[in-house]
N, C-alpha and C positions, 0 to 999 in steps of 0.2 A: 494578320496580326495588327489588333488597334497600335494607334499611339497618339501622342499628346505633347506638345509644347506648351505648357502652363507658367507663364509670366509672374512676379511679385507685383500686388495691382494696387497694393495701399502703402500708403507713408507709412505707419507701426508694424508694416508688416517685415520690411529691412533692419535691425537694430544694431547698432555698435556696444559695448562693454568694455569700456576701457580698464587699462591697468587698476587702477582705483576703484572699480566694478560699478559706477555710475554707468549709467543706459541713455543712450542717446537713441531716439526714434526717427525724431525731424531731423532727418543729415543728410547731406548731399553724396557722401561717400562712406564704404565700410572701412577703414584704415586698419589692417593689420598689419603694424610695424612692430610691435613687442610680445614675448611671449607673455601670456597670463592674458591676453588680449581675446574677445569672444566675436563673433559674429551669428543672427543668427538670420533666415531667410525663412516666409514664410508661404507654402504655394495653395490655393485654395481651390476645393471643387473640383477635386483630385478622382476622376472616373473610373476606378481601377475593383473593379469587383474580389469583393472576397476568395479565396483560393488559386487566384490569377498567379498566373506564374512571369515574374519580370524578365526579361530577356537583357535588355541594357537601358541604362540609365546617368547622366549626365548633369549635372550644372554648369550651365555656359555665364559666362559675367564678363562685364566690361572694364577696364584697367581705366582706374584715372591716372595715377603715375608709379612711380616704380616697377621695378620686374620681377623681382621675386615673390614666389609664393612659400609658404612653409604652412601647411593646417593640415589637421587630422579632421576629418568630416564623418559627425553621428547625425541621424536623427534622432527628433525627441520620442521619445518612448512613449506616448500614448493614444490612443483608440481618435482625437478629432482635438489636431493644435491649435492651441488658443494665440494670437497676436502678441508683439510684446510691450512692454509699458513701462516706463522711467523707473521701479524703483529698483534699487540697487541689486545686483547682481540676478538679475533679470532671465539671463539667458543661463550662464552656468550652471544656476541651482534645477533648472530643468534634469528629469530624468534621459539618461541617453540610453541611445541603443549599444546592443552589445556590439554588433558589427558595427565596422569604422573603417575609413579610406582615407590612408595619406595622400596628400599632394602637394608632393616640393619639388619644383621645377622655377626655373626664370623663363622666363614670358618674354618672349621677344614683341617684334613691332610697336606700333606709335602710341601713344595716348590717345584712347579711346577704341582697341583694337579689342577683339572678343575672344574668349577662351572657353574649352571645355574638359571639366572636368573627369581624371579617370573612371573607370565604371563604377556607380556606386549602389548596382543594382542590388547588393546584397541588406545596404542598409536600406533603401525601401521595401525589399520583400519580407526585413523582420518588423515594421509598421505592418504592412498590407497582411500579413499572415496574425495579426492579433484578434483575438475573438470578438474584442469590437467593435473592428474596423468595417467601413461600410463606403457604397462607390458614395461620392460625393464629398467625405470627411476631406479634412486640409491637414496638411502633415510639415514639421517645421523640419532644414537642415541646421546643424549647428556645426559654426567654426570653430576649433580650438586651437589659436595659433600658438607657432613653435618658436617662430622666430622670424627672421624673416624680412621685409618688408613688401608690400601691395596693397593699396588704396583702390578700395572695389566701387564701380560708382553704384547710386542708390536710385531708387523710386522716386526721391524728392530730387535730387539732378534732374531729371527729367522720366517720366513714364517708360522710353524706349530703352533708355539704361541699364533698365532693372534688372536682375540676375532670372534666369529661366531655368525650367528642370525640362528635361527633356526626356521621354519615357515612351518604352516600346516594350508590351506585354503579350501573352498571351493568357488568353481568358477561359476560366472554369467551364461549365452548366453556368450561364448566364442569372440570374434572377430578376424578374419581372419586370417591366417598365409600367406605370403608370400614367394616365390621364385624364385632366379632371375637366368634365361635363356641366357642373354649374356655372353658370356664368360666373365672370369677373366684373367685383364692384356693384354686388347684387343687395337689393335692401330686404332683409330678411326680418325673420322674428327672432326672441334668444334661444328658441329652439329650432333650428335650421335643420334641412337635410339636403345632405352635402350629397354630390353623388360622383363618380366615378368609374374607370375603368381599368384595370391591370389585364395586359398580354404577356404571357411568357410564351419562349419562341420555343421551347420544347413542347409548349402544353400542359406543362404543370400546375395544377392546381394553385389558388396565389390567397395568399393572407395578407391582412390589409394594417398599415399603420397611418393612424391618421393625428396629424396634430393640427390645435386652433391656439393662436394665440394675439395678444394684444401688443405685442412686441414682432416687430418685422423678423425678429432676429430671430424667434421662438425660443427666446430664455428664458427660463423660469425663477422664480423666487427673486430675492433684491440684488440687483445689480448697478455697477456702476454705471451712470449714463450720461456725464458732463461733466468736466474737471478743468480746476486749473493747477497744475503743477502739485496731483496727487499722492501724498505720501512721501514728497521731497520735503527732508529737513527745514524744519520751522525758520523763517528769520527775520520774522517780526516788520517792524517798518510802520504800522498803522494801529493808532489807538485811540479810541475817547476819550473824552476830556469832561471830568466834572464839573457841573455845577449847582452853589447850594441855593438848589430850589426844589421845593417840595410841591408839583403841583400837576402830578397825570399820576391817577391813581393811586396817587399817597407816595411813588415814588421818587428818587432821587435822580435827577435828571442827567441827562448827557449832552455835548454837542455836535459829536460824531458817530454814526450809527453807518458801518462799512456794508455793500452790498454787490451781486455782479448778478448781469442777468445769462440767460442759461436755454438751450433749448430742450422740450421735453422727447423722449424716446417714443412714451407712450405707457402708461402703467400708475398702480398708485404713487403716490410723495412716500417714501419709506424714510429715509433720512436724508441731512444733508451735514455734511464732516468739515471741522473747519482746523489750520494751524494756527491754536490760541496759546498765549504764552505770557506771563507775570512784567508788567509794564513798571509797575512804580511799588516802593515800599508798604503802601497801606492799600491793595488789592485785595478785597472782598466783597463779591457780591454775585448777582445770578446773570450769568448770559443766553440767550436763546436765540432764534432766528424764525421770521416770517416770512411766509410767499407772499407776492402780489401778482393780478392781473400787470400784462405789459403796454406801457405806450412808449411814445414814441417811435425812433426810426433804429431796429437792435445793433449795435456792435458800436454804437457812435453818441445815440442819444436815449438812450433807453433811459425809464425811468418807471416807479411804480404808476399806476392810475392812480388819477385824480391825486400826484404830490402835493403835500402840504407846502406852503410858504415855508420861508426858515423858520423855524421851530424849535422849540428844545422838548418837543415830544412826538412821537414818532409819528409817519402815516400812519392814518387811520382804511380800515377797509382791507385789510390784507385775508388773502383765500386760507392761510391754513396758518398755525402759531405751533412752534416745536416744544418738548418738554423744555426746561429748563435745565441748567446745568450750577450748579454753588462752585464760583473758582476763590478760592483765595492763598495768602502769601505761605500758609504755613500748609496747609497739603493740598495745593494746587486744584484739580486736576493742569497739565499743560499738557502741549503737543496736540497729536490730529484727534478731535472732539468728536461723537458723534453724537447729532442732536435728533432726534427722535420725533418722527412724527404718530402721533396715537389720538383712536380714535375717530370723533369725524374730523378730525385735521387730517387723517391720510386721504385726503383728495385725490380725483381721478387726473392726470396731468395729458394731456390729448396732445399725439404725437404727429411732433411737427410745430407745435405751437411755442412762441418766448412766452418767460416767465422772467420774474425780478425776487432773488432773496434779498433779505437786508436783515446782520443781525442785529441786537439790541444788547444796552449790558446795562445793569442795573444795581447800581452803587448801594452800600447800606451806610454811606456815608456821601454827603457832596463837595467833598477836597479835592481837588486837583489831582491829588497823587494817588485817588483809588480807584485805577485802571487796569486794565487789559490791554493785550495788542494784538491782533493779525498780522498774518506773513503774507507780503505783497509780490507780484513780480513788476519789477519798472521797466523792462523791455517783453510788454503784453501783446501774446498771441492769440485770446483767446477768441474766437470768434464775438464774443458779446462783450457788455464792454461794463466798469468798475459801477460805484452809485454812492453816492456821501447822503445821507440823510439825519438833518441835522440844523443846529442855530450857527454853525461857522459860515465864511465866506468862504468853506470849499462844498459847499453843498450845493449837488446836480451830478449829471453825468458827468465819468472820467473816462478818459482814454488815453492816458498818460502811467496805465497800471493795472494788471489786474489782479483780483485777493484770490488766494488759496481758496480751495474748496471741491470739497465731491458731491454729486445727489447722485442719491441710491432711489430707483425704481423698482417696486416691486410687480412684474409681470404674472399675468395668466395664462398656463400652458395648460391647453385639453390635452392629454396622450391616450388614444384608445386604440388598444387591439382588437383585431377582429378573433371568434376563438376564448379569448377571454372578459371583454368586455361587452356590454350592451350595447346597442343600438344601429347594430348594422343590419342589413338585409340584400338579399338579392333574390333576383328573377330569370330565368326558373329555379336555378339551384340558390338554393336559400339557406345554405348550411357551409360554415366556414370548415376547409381552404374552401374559395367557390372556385366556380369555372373557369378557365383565362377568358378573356373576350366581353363574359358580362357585365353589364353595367351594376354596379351596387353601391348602398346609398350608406351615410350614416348622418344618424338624425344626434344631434348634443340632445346629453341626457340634461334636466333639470339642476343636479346636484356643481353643473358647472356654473351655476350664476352669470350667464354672458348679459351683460350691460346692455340698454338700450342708451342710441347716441355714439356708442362704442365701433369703430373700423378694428375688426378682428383678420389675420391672415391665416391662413390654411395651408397644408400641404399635403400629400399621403406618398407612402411608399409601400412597394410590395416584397413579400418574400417566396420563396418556393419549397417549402418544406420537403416535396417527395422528389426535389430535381438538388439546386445546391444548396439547399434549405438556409442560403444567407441573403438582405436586405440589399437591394437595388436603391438605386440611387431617387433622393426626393423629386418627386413631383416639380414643375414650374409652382411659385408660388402665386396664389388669389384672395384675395381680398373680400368680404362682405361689411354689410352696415349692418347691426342693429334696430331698426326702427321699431318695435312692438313686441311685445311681455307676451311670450305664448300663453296661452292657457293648459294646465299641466293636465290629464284625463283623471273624473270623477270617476272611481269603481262603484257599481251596485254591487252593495252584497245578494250575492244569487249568482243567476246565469249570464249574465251580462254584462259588457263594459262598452260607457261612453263615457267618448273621446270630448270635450266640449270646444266649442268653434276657433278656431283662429279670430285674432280679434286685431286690425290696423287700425293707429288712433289717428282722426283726421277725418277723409273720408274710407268710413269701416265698413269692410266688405269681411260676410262672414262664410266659409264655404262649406259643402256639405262638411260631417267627419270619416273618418274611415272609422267600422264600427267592429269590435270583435262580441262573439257570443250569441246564443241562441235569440235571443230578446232584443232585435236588433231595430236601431232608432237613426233617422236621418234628420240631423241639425237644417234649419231652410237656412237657403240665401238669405241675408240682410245687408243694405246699404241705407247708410242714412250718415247725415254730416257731423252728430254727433249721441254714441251709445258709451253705454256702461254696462256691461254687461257682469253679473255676480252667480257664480257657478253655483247651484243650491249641492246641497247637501241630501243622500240619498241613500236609503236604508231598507228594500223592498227587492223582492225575486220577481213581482208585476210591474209595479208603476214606474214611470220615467217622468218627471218634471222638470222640464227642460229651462234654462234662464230666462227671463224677464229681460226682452232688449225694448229700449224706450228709448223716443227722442227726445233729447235733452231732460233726461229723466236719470237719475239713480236711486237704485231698484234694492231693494237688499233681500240676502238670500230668504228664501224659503225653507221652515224642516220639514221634516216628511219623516215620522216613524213605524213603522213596524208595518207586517206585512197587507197593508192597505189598499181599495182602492179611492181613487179622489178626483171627485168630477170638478172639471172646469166647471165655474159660474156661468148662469144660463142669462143670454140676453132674451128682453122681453121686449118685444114694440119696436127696437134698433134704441130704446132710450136708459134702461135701467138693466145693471147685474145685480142679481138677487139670490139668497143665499141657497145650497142647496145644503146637500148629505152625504155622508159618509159612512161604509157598511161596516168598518173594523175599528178597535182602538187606534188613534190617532191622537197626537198633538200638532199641530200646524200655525205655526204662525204666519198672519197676511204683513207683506210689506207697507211702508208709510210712504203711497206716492201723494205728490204735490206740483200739483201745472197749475196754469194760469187759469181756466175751471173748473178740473175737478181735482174733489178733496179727500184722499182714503185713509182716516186714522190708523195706526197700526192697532190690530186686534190681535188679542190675545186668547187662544181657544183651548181649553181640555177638557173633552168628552168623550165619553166609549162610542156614543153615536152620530152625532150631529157639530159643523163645525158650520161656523155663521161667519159670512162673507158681510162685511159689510155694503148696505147699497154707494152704487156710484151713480151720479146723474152724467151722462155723457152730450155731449153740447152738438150730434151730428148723429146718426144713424149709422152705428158701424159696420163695416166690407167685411163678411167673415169667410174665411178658401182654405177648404184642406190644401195639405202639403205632401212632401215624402210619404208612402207606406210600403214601409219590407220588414219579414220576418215572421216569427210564429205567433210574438206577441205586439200587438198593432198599436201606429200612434198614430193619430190625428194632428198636425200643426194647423193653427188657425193665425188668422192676422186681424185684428182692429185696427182700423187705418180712421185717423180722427182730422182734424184741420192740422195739429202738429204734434201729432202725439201716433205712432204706430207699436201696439204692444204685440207680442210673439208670444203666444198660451201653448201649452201643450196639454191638449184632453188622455187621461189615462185612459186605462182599458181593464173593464169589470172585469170579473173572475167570468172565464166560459169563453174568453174574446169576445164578449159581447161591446160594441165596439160605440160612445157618446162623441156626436159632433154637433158642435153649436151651429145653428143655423140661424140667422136670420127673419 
């Protein structure tokens, strides 16, 4: 029979709720001495497979003083518990389970001596038995004291302190374990293929879940991701000060513009909330708030880039500017604001990196008394540190306070099943559930837009549909980069589909494609230090015209209509391409290249018969080399290779296979 000793491993994850239902996260101890008093505990990465049957179950804690206990013990009723967070009645208003276990006893031995509680296996197995639930999810205890007194120590006393659940199960039909085969911290294209392996130890067949996201955490949509004293009652403390000067952008100036800097999760700028509130009698006018690039050293000396001198108009150069907000005395808005970022202001925020807000308020009068304020805390914890920007002598870093506020990140979550969504495969069984054992891949579809520049994380997990047909626990998580804009596959109308080449910018390496359909064509290797490659456009059940790769050349696509065929231009001598012919209606327009000598206007062609290439004078005799040949219907790749110029032709193929290659 497994089991498990699963510790409280974060500060928010211990919470007090006092009589007055304020939430305390950062505390040294849980103090239940009165009733109406909450506690809640939160255990994470909870192993315990669906259908598992619990056998017994505990939470052991450590007494900082007193000895009695008095608490009825529920968990929270749902499928994967979320942490808890300062605002008011935090932990109560959660849902509880219906099972529940008293525990009123007095607690002998010293301060600091450990306990464990009676069994409370029943409220875990009505968590573990929710149709949700999955091995991995985190599951909260909640205390509801009765009376009592016991001061429980916490996670911020010290790590060792912290309350444990302790748990001995027995397990279903197991469901799948997975492991993932692509490396870690791998530089990919936005179209990656991931790959993987699920074992199930019965042998059952395994379905695959695979998530990608730009968030470590794999959250999705806008979430909180850096605060200071979010959603706690407003109470003012900071405010600009008019003055009457008319002279940044026509408007009325300030000389205190409040700010704090902040570190990013990782996701776009969604918004950022502030506690704004009616400062003086004649309050009207617009407030907003900017990001900046960070300098300085964060939590101490931060500051935007490149800060202005004292000023009474703001940094200039800030990365993104929020909508505005109209406050004034007679219908406010007050309290926690939120300021919107829209547009190209939703910037991409790279996780892990400081950033500096700083808002701005904008007077329709310059008196003194038509203000706003911010709510400050003056005993600041927050890891970054205040920012005055402004004509006062309090302008620069503070550390002496920091302002309210939240930013909301909006994340990107891939969630794709295998079964119902695109893009998985495997080898040999190539049909969802697949095999246990095999390896299977899944490529992101296009429709996910992954960012280049962008550190995306991964995970998969499996299920076993014909065994306990529920979700094993996530995968280790891994990591990829971004670096290059796949090219998405040109369909030929007809028999045929190509794929067009992967393209790395920098030095670009192109590799064959993997090619489906009767009329099958092999993209050639290309490296060269810098190409552009422009996927043409292709409308034919024969011909294939494959991109124009140039060195230091941008090529623009080619059309190619109806069911045509069309000769590469013929070199004559190694010195001149000259115009040839064409047997079916076509329109074809030639691209506008431009090198340092040769010069090819773009022409413009439409004839039933004959399309005219203009001449090119080439400055060297060029190398011409078939490439790839597979399939029923045959292509020739050739190469021009000049002093610094290398172009990539692809000769069709006449009706009958009759098959043109330039030669030399």
């Amino acid at each position: 029979m497994p089991t498990a000793n699963i510790a409280v491993t974060a500060s928010s994850d211990d919470a007090l709720q006092a009589v007055d239902t304020t939430v305390s996260v950062n505390t040294a101890s849980v103090n239940l001495n009165n009733a109406s008093a909450w506690g809640g505990f939160r255990f994470q990465n909870v192993t315990i497979n669906a259908g598992s049957t619990i056998n017994t179950a505990y939470i052991e804690i450590e007494r900082a003083s007193t000895s009695t206990i008095n608490v009825v013990i529920y968990g929270e009723d749902v499928d994967d518990a979320t942490t808890f967070v300062t605002s008011n009645n935090n932990i109560s208003s959660r849902t509880l389970t219906t099972a529940n276990v008293a525990w009123n006893a007095s607690l002998g031995g010293s301060v600091g001596s450990r306990f464990q509680s009676p069994n409370i296996a029943a409220v875990i197995q009505e968590i573990v038995d929710r149709a949700g639930w999955v091995s991995g999810n985190d599951l909260n205890l909640i205390f509801d004291c009765q009376g009592g007194g016991i001061q429980i120590r916490a996670y911020d006393n010290a790590p060792g302190d912290a309350a444990v659940l302790q748990l001995d199960w027995t397990e279903s039909n197991a469901p799948p374990t997975v492991t993932l085969d692509t490396a870690d911290a791998s530089n990919l294209s936005s179209l990656p293929a991931l790959a993987f392996t699920g074992t199930d130890a019965q042998g059952d067949t395994v379905r695959y879940q695979v998530q990608i996201s730009d968030a470590s955490d794999f959250a999705d949509g806008s979430n909180l991701r850096d605060n200071v004293n979010y959603l706690q009652s407003p109470v003012g403390g900071l405010h600009p000060n008019g003055l009457n000067e008319l002279n940044w952008l026509g408007n009325w100036q300030v000389d205190d513009r409040f700010g704090q800097s902040f570190t990013a999760t990782g996701g776009i700028l969604d918004k950022i909330v502030l506690a704004v509130g009616i400062d003086e009698a004649d309050t009207d006018g617009l407030c907003l708030v900017r990001v900046y690039t960070h300098a300085g050293t964060f939590g101490t000396t931060s500051a935007p880039l490149n800060a202005a001198e004292r000023n009474d108009t703001p940094t200039p150069g800030w990365l993104a500017q929020s909508e505005s907000i109209h406050i004034d005395v007679a219908n406010g808005p007050t309290g926690w604001l939120e300021f919107d970022f829209t547009g190209a202001n939703r910037i991409y925020l790279t996780a892990g990196e400081h950033y500096i807000w700083i808002s701005d308020w904008q007077p329709t009068s310059g008196i003194y008394t038509n203000t706003i304020e911010y709510s400050s805390d003056t005993t600041p914890t927050h890891s970054g540190n205040a920012y005055v920007d402004g004509d006062s002598v309090n302008i620069g870093p503070r550390t002496d306070f920091d302002v309210f506020f939240g930013l909301f990140e909006e994340s990107t979550l891939v969630d794709a099943v295998s079964g119902t969504d695109s893009g998985f495969a495997g080898t040999p069984d190539n049909s969802d559930p697949y095999m246990s054992g095999q390896q299977v891949t899944y490529t992101v579809q296009p429709a996910a837009n992954l960012v280049v520049g962008v550190t995306y994380y991964w995970r998969v997990r499996g299920s076993d549909p014909s065994g306990s047909n529920s979700w094993g626990a996530w995968s280790a998580t891994r990591e990829f980069t971004v670096t290059s804009a796949a090219v998405t596959p040109d369909l030929i109308t007809g028999t045929a589909t190509v794929y067009q080449p992967a393209i790395v910018p920098g030095s670009v390496t192109i590799t064959p494609n993997a090619i489906a359909g009767a009329s099958v064509v092999y993209q050639p290797s290309f490296s060269t230090a810098s190409v552009t490659v422009t996927p043409n456009f292709i409308a034919s059940a024969e011909v294939v015209y494959a991109p124009a790769l140039m060195a230091t050349l941008v090529v623009a696509p080619n059309l190619i209509a109806g069911n045509s065929v069309v000769h590469a231009p013929l070199v004559i001598n190694g010195w001149a391409i000259l115009a040839t012919t064409i047997t079916s209606t076509a329109t074809v327009y030639q691209p506008a290249i431009t090198t340092g000598s040769v010069t090819v206007a773009t022409n413009l062609v439409a004839s039933s018969e004959v399309v005219y290439v203009p001449a090119v004078t080439l400055p060297s005799a060029p190398t011409i080399a078939p490439d790839f040949i597979a399939g029923g219907s045959i292509v020739y790749q050739v190469i021009l290779s000049l002093y610094a110029l290398s172009v990539d032709r692809t000769l069709s193929v006449e009706f009958e296979d009759r098959i043109y290659v330039v030669e030399a």
